[in-house]
PDB file of N, CA, C, O and CB in Angstrom:
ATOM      1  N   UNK A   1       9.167   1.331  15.798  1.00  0.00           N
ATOM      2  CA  UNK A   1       9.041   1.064  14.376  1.00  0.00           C
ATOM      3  C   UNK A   1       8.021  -0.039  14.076  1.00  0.00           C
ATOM      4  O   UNK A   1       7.820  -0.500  12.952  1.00  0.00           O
ATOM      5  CB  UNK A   1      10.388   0.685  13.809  1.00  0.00           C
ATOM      6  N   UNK A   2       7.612  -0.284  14.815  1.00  0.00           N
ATOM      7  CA  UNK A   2       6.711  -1.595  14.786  1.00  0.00           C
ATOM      8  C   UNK A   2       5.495  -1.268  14.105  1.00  0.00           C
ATOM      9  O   UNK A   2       5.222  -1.645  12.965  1.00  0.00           O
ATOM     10  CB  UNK A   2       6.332  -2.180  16.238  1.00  0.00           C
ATOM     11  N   UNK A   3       4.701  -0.487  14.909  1.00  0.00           N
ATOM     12  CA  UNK A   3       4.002   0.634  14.335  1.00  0.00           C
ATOM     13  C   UNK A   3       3.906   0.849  12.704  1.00  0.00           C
ATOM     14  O   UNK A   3       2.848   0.737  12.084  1.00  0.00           O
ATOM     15  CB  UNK A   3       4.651   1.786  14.915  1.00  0.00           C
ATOM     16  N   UNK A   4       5.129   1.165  12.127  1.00  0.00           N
ATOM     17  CA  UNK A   4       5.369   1.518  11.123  1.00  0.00           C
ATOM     18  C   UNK A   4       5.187   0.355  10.141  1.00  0.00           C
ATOM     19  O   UNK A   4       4.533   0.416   9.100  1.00  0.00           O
ATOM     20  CB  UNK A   4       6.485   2.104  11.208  1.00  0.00           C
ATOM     21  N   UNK A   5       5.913  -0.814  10.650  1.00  0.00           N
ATOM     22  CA  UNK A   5       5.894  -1.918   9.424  1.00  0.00           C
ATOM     23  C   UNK A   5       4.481  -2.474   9.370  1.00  0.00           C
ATOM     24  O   UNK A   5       4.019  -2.761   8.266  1.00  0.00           O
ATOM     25  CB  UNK A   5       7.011  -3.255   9.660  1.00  0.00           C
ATOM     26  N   UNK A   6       3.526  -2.705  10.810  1.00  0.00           N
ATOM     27  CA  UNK A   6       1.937  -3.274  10.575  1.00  0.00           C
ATOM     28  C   UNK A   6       1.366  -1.490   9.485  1.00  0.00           C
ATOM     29  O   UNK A   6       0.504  -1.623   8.616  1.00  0.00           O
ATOM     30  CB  UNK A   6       0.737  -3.630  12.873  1.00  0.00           C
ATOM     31  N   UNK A   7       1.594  -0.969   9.581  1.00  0.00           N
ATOM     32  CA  UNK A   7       0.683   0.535   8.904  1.00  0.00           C
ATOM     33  C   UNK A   7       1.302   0.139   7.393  1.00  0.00           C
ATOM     34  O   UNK A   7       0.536  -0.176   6.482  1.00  0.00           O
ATOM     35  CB  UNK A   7       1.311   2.651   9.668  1.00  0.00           C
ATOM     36  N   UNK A   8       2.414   0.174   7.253  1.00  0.00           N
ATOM     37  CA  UNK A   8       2.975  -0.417   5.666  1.00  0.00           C
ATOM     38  C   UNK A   8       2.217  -1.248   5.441  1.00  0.00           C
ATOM     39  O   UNK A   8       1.241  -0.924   4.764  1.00  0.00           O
ATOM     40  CB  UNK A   8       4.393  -1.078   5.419  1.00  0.00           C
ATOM     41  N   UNK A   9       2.359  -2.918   5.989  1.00  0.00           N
ATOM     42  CA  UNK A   9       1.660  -3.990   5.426  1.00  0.00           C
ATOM     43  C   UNK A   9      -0.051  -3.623   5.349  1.00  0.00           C
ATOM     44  O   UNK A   9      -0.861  -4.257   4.672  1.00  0.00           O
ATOM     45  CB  UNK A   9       2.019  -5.328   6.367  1.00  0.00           C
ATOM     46  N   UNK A  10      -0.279  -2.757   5.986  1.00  0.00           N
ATOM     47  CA  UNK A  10      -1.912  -3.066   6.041  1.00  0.00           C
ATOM     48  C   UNK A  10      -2.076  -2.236   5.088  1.00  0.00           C
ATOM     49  O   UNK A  10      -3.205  -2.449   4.645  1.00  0.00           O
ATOM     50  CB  UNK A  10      -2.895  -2.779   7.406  1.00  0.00           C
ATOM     51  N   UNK A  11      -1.286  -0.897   4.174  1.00  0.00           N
ATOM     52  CA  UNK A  11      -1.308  -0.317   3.300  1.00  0.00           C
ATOM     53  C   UNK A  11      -1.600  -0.855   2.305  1.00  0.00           C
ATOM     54  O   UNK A  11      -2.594  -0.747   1.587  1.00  0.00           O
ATOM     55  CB  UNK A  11      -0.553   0.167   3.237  1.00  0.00           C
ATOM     56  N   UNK A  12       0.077  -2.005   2.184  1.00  0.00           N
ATOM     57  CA  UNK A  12      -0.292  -2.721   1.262  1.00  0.00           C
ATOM     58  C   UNK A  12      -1.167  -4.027   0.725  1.00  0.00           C
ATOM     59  O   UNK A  12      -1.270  -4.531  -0.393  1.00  0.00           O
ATOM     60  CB  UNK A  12       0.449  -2.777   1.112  1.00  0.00           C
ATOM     61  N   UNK A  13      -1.606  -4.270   1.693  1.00  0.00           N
ATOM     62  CA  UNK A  13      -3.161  -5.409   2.131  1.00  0.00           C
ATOM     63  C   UNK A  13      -3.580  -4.470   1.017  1.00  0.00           C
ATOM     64  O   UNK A  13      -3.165  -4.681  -0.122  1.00  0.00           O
ATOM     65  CB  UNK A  13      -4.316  -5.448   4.111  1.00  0.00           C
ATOM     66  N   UNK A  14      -4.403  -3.414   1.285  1.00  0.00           N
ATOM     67  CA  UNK A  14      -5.256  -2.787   1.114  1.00  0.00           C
ATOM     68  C   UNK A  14      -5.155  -2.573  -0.523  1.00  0.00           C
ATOM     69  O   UNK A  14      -6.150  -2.770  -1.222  1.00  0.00           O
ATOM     70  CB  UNK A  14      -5.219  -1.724   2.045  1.00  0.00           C
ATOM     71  N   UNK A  15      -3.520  -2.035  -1.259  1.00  0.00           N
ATOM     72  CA  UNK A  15      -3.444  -2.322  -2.347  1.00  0.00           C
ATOM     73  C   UNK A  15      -3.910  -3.407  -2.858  1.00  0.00           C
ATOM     74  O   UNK A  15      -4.755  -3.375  -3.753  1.00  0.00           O
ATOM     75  CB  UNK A  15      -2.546  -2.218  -2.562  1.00  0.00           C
ATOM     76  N   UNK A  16      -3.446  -4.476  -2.382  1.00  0.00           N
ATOM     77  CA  UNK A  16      -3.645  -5.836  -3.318  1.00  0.00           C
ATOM     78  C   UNK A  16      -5.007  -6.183  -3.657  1.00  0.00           C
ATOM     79  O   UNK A  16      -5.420  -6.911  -4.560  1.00  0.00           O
ATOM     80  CB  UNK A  16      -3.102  -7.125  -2.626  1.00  0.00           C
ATOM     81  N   UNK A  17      -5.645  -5.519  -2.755  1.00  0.00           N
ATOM     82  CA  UNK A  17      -7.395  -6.265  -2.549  1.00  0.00           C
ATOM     83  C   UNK A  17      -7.919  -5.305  -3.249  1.00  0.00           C
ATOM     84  O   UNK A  17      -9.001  -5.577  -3.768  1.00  0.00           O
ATOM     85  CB  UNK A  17      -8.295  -6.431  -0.847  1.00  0.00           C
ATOM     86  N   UNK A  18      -7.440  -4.141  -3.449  1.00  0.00           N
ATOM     87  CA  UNK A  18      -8.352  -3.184  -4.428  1.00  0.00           C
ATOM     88  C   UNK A  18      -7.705  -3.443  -5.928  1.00  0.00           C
ATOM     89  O   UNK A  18      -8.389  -3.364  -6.948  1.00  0.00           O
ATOM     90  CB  UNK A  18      -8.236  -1.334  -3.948  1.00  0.00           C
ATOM     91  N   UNK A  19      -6.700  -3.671  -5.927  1.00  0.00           N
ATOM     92  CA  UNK A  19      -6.534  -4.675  -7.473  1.00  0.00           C
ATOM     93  C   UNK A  19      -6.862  -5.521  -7.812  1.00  0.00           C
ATOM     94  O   UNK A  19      -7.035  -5.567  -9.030  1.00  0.00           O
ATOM     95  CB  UNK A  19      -5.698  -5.117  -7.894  1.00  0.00           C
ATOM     96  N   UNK A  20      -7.055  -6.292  -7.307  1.00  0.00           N
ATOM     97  CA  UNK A  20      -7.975  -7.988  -7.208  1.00  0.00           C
ATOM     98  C   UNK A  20      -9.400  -7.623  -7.557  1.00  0.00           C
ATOM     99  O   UNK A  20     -10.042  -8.275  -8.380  1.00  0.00           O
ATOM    100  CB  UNK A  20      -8.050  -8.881  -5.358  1.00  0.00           C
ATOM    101  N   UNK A  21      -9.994  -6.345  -6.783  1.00  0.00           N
ATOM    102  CA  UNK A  21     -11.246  -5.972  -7.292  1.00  0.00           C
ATOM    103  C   UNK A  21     -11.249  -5.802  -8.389  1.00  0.00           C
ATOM    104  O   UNK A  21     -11.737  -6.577  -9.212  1.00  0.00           O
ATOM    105  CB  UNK A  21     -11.768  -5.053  -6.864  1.00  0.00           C
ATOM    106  N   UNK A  22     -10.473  -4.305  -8.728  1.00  0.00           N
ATOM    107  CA  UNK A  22     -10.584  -3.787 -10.140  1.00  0.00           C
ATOM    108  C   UNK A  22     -10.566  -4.829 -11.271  1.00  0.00           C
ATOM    109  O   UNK A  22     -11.298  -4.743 -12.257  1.00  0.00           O
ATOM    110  CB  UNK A  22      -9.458  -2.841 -10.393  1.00  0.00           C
ATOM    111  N   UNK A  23      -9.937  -5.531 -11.123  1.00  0.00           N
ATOM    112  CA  UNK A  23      -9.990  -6.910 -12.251  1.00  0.00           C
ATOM    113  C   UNK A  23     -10.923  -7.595 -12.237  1.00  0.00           C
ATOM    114  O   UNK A  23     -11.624  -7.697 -13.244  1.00  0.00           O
ATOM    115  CB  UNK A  23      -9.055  -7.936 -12.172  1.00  0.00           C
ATOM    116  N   UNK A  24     -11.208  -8.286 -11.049  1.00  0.00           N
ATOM    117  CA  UNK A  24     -12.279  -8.957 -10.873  1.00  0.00           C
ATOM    118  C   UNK A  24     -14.039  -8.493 -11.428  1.00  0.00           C
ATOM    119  O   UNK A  24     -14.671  -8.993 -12.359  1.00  0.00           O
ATOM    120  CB  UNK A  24     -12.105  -9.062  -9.495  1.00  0.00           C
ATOM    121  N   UNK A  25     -14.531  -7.238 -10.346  1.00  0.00           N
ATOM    122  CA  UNK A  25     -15.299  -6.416 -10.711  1.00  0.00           C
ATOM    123  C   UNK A  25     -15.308  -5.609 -11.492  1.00  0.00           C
ATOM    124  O   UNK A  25     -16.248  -4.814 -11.486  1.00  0.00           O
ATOM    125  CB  UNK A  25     -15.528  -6.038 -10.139  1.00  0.00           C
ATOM    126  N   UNK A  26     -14.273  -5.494 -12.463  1.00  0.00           N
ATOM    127  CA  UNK A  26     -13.828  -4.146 -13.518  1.00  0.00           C
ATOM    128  C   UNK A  26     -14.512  -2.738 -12.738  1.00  0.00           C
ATOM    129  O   UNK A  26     -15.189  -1.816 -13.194  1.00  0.00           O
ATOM    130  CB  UNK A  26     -14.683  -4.359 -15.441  1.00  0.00           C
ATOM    131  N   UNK A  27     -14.095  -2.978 -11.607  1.00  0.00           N
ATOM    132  CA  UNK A  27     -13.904  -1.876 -10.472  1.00  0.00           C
ATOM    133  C   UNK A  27     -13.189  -0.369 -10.806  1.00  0.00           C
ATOM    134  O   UNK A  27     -11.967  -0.344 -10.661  1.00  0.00           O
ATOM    135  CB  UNK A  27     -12.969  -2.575  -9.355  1.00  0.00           C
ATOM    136  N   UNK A  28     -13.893   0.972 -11.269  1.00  0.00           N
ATOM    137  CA  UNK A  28     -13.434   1.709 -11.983  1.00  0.00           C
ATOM    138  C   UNK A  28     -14.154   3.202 -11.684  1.00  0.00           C
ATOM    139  O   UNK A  28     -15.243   3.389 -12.227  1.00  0.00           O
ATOM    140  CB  UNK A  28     -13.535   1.102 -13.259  1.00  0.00           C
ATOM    141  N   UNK A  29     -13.718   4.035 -11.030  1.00  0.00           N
ATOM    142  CA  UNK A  29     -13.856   5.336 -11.064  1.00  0.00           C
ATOM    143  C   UNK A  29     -13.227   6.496 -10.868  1.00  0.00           C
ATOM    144  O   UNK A  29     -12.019   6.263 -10.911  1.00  0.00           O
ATOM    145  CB  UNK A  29     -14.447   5.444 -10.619  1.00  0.00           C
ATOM    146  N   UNK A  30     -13.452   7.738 -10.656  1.00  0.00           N
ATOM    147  CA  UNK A  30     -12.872   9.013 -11.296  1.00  0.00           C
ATOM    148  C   UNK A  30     -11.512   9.246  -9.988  1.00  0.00           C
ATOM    149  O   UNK A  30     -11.746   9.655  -8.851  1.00  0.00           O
ATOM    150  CB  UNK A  30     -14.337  10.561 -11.436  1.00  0.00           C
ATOM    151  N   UNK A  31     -10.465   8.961 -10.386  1.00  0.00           N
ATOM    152  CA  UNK A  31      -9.199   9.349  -9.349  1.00  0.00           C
ATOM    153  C   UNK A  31      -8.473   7.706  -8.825  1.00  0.00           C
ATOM    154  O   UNK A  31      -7.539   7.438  -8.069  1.00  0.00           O
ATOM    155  CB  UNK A  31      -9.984  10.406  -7.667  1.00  0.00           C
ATOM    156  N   UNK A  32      -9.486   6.783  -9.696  1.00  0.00           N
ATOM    157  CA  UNK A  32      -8.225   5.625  -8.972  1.00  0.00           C
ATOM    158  C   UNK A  32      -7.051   5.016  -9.308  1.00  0.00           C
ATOM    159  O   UNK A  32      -6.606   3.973  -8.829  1.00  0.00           O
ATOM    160  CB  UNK A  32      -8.627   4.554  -8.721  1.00  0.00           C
ATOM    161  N   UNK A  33      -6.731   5.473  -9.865  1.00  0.00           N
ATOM    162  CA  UNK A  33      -5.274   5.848 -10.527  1.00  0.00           C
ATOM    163  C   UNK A  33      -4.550   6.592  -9.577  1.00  0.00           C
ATOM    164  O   UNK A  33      -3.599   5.951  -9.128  1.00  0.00           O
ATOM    165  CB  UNK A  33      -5.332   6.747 -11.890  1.00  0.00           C
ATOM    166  N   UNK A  34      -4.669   7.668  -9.141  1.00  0.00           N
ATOM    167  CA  UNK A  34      -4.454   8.510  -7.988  1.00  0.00           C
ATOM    168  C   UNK A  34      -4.291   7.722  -6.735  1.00  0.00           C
ATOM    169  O   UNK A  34      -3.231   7.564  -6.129  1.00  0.00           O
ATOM    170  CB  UNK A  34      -5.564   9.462  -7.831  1.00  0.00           C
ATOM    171  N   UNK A  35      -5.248   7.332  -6.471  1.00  0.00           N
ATOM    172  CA  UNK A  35      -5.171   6.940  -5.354  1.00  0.00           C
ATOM    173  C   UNK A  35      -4.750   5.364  -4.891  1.00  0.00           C
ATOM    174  O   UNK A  35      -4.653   4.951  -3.735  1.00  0.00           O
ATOM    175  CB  UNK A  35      -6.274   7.315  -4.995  1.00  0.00           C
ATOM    176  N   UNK A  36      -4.559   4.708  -5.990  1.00  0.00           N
ATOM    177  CA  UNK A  36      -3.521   3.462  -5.915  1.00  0.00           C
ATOM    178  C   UNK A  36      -1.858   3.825  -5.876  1.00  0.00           C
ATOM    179  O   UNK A  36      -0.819   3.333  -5.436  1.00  0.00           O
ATOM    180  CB  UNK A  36      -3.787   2.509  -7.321  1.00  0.00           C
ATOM    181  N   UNK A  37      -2.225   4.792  -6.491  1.00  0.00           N
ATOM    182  CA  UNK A  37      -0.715   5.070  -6.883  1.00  0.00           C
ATOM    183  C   UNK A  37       0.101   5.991  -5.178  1.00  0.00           C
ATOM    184  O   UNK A  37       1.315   5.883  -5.003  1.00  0.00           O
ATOM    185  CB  UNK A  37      -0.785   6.417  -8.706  1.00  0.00           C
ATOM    186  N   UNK A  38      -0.455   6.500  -4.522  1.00  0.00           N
ATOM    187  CA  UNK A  38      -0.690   6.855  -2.885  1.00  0.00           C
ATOM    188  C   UNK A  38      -0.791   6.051  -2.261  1.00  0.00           C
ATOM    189  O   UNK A  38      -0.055   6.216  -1.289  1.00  0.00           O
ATOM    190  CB  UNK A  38      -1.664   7.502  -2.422  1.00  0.00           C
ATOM    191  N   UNK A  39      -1.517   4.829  -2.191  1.00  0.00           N
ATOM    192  CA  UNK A  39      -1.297   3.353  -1.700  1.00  0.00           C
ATOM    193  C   UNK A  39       0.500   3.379  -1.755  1.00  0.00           C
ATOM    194  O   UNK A  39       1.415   3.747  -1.019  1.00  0.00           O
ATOM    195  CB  UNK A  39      -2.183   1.979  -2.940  1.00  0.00           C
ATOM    196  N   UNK A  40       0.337   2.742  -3.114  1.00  0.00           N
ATOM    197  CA  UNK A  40       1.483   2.240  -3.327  1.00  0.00           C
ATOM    198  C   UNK A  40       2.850   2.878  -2.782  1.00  0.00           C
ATOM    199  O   UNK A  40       3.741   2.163  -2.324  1.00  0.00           O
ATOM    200  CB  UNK A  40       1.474   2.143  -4.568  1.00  0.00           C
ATOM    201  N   UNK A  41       2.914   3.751  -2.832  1.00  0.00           N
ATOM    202  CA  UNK A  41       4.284   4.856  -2.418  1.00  0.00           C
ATOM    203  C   UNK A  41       3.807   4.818  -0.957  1.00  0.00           C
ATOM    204  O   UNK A  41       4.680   4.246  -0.303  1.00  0.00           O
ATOM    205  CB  UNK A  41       4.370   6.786  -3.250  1.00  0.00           C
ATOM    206  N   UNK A  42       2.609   5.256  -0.048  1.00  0.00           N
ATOM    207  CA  UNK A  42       2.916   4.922   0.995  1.00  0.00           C
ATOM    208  C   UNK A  42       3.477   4.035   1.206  1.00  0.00           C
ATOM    209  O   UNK A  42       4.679   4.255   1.353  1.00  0.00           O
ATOM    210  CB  UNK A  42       2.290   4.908   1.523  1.00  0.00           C
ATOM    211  N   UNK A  43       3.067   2.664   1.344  1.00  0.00           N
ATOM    212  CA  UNK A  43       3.330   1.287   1.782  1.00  0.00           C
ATOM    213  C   UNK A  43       4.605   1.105   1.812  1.00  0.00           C
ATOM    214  O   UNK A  43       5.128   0.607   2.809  1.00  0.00           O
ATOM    215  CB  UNK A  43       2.769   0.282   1.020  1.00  0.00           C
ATOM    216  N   UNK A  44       5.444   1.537   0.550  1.00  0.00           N
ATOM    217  CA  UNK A  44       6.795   1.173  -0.128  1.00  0.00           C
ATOM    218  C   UNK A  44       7.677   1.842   0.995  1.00  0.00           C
ATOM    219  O   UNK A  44       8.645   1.458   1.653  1.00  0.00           O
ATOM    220  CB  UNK A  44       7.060   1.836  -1.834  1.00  0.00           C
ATOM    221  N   UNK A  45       6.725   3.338   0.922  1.00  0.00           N
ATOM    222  CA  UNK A  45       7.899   4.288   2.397  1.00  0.00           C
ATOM    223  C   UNK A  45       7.939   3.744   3.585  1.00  0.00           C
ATOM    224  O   UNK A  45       8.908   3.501   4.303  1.00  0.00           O
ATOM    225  CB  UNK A  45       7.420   5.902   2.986  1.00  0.00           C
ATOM    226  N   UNK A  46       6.597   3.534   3.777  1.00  0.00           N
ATOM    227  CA  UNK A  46       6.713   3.154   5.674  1.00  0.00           C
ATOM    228  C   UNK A  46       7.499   1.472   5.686  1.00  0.00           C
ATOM    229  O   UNK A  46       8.399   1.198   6.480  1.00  0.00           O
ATOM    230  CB  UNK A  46       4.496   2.979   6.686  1.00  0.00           C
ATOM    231  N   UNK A  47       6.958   0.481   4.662  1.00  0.00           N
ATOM    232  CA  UNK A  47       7.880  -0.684   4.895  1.00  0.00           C
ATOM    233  C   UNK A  47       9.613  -1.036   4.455  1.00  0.00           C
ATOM    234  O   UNK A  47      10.434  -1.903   4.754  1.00  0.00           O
ATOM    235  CB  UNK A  47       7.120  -1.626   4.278  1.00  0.00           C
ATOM    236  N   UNK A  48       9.579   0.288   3.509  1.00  0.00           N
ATOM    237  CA  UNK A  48      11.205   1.065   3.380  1.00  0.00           C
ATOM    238  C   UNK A  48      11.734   1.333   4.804  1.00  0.00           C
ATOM    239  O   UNK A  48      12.797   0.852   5.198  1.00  0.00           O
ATOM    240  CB  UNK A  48      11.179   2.750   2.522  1.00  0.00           C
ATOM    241  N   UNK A  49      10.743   2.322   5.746  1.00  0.00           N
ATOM    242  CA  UNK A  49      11.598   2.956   6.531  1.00  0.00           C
ATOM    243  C   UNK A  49      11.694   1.814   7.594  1.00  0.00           C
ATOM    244  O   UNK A  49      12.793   1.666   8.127  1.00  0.00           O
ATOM    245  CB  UNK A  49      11.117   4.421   7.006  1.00  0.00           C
ATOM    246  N   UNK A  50      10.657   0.982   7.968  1.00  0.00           N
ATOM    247  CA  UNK A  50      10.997  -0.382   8.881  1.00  0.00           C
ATOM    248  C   UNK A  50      12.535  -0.986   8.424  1.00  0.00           C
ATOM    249  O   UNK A  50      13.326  -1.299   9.313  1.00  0.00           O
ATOM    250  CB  UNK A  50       9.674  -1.740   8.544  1.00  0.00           C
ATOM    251  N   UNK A  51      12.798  -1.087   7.406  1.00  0.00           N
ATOM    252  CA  UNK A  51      13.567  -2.324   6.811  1.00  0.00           C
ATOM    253  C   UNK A  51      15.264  -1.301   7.123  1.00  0.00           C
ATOM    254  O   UNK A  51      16.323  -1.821   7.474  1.00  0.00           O
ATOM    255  CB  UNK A  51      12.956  -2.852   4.621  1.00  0.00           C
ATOM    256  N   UNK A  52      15.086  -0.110   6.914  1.00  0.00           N
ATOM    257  CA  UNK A  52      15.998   1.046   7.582  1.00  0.00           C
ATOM    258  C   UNK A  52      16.579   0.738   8.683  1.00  0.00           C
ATOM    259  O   UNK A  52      17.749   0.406   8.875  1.00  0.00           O
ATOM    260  CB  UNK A  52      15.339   2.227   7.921  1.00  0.00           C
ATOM    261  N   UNK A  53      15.171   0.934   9.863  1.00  0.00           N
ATOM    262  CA  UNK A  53      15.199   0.723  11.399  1.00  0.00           C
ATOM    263  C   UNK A  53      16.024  -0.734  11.617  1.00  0.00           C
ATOM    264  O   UNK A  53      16.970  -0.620  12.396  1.00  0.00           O
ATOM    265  CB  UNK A  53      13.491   0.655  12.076  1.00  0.00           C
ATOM    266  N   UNK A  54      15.823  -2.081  11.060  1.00  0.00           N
ATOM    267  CA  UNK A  54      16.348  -3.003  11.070  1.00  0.00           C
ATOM    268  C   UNK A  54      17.928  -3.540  11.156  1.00  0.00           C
ATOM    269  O   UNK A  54      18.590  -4.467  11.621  1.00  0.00           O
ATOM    270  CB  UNK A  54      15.834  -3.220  10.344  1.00  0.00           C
ATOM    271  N   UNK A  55      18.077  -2.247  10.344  1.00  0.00           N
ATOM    272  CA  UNK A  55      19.540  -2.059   9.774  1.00  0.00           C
ATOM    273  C   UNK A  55      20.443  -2.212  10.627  1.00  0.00           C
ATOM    274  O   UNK A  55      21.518  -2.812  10.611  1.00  0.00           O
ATOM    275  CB  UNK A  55      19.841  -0.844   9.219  1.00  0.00           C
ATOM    276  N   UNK A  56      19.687  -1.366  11.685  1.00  0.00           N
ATOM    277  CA  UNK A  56      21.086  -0.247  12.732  1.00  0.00           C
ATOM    278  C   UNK A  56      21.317  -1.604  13.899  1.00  0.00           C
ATOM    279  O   UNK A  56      22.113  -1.489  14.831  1.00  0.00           O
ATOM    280  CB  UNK A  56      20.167   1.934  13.954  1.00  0.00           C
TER     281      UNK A  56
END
């Protein structure tokens, strides 16, 4: 599962810094809405399913 929680966090790295852009740079084109929003739900699943693994 280890695996799983660095691939979450680096997911969500990856969110934060492309929001930081978009604001910053008023960073803006066709599908990124889409594809933040795929960020986001990845990240949430794979550092969901770590926090699962933890459980047991």
């Amino acid at each position: 599962m280890k695996l799983t929680k660095n691939l979450g966090m680096l997911l969500l790295a990856i969110w934060l810094i492309v929001t930081g852009l978009m604001q910053l740079l008023n960073l803006y084109f066709s599908g990124l809405g889409i594809l933040m929003a795929i960020l986001a739900i990845g990240a949430g699943v794979l550092i969901g399913l770590e926090r699962k693994g933890e459980m047991r």
